[in-house]
C-alpha positions in Angstrom: 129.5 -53.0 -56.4 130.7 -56.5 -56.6 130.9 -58.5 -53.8 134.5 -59.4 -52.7 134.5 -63.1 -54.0 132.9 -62.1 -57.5 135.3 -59.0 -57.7 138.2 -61.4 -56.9 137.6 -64.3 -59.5 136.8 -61.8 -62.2 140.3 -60.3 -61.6 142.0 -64.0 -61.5 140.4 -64.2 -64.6 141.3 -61.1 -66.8 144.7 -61.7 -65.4 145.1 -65.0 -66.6 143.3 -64.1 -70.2 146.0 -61.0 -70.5 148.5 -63.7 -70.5 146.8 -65.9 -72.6 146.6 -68.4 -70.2 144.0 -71.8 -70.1 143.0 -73.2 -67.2 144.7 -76.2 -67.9 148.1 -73.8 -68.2 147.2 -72.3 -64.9 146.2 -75.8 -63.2 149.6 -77.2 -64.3 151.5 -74.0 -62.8 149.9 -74.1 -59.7 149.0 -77.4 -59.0 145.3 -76.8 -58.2 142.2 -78.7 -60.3 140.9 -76.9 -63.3 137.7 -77.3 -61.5 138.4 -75.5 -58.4 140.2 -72.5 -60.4 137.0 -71.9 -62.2 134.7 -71.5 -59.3 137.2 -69.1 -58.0 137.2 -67.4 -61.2 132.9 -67.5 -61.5 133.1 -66.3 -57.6 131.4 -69.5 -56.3 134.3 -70.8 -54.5 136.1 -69.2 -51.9 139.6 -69.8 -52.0 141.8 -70.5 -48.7 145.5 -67.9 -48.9 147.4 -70.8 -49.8 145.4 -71.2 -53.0 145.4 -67.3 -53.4 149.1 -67.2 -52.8 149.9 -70.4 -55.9 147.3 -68.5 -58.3 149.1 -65.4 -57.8 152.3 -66.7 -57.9 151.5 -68.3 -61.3 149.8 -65.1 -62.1 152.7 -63.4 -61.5 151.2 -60.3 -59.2 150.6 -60.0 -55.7 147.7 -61.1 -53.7 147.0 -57.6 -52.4 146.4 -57.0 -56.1 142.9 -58.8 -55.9 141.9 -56.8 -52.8 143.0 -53.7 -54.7 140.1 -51.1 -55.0 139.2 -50.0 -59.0 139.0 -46.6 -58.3 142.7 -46.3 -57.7 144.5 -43.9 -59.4 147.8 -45.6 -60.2 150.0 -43.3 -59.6 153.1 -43.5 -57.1 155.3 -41.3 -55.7 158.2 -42.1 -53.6 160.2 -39.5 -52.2 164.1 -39.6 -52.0 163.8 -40.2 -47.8 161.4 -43.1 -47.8 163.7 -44.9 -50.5 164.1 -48.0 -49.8 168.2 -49.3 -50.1 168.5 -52.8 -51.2 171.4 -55.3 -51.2 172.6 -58.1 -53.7 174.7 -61.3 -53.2 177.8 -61.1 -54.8 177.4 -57.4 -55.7 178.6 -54.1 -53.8 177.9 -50.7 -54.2 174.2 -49.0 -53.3 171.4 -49.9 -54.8 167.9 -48.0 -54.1 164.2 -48.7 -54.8 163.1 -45.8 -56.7 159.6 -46.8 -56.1 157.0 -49.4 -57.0 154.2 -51.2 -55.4 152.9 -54.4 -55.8 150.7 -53.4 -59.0 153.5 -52.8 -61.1 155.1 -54.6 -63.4 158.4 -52.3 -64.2 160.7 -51.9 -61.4 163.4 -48.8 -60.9 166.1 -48.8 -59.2 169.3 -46.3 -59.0 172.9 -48.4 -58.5 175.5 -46.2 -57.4 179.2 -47.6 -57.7 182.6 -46.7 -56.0 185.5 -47.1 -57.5 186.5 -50.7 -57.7 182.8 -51.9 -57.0 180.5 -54.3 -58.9 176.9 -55.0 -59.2 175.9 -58.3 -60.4 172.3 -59.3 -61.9 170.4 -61.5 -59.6 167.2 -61.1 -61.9 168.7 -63.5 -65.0 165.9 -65.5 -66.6 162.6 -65.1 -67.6 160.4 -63.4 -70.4 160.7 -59.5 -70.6 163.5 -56.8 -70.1 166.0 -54.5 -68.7 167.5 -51.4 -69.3 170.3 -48.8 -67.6 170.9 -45.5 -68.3 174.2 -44.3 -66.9 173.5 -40.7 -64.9 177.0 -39.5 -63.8 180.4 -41.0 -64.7 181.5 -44.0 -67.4 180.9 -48.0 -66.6 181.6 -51.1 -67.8 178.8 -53.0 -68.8 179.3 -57.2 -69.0 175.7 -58.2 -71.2 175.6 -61.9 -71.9 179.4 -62.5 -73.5 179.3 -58.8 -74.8 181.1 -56.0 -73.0 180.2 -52.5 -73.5 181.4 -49.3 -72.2 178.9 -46.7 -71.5 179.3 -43.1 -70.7 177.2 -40.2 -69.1 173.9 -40.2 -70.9 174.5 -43.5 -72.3 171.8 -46.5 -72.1 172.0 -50.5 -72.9 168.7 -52.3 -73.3 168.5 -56.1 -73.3 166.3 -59.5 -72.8 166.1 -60.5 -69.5 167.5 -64.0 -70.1 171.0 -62.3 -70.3 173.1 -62.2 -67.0 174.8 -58.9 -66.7 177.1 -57.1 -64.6 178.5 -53.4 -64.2 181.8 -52.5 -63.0 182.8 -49.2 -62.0 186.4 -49.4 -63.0 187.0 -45.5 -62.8 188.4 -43.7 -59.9 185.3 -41.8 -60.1 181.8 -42.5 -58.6 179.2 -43.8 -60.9 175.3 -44.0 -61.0 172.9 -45.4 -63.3 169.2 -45.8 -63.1 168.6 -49.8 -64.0 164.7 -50.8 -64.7 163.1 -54.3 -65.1 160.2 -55.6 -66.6 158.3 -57.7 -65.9 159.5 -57.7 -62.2 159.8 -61.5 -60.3 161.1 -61.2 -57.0 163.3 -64.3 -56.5 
């Protein structure tokens, strides 16, 4: 087995590759010598958290993904109890983590609206995409300057540079499973 150091620069590395990354591109995002970032990467350098923390940042993962052991299996399973509920400015309604980690790149949640209430994007911008699929009852659906309405079984997929927001303007409760890839927390 690798030794810690090694096992770390070699993931910095493959991540950065994957995203077709130089280390010019990732010396410019995190403000850290193109030097530096390749001793990390060829395991000669130990890097302090802080410059873990920018690499990853840049990398767009989490630093406990370095640390991460290769023999895991990847697959998570959260149970309805140990759901975690989640809140939005500008938004109501409840909104629950349907389950991730920090290894993944898609995130799930299920939105459940009241009549009357609103949930509003806070993830706008960036490369990749989102998607809803309304489970029970019919929504509004405000995508970029488009507005959609969207039944029971219905589902909207769109860039993730478009703001959105879904209404529940029934007198009926509504759920929908939205998902988001790739995942920034802001």
């Amino acid at each position: 087995m690798k030794p810690p150091i090694e096992r770390i620069g070699g993931r910095i590395r493959a991540l950065r590759k994957k995203q077709a990354l130089t280390l010019e591109d990732l010396s410019q995002s995190t403000g850290l010598s193109k030097g530096l970032l390749s001793q990390v990467e060829r395991g000669i350098s130990q890097p302090s958290l802080e410059t873990l923390w920018k690499i990853t940042r840049a990398l767009d993962t989490s630093i406990v993904h370095l640390f991460e052991e290769e023999s895991h299996t990847h697959v998570y399973v959260t149970r309805r109890e140990e759901r975690d509920k989640v809140t939005f400015a500008d938004s109501t309604g409840a909104c629950y983590v349907l389950g991730y980690n920090d290894y993944t790149r898609l995130r799930m949640l299920e939105i459940i609206l009241k009549p009357g209430e609103t949930m509003r994007d806070p993830f706008t911008g960036g490369e990749g995409e989102q998607g809803l699929v309304v489970t029970k009852g019919n929504l509004t659906a405000q995508i970029g300057t488009e507005e959609f309405e969207l039944r029971e079984g219905d589902s909207a997929f769109f860039n993730n540079n478009l703001a959105h927001s879904v209404m529940n303007n029934t007198d009926e409760t509504v759920t929908y499973l939205w998902s988001i890839t790739p995942f920034k927390a802001y």
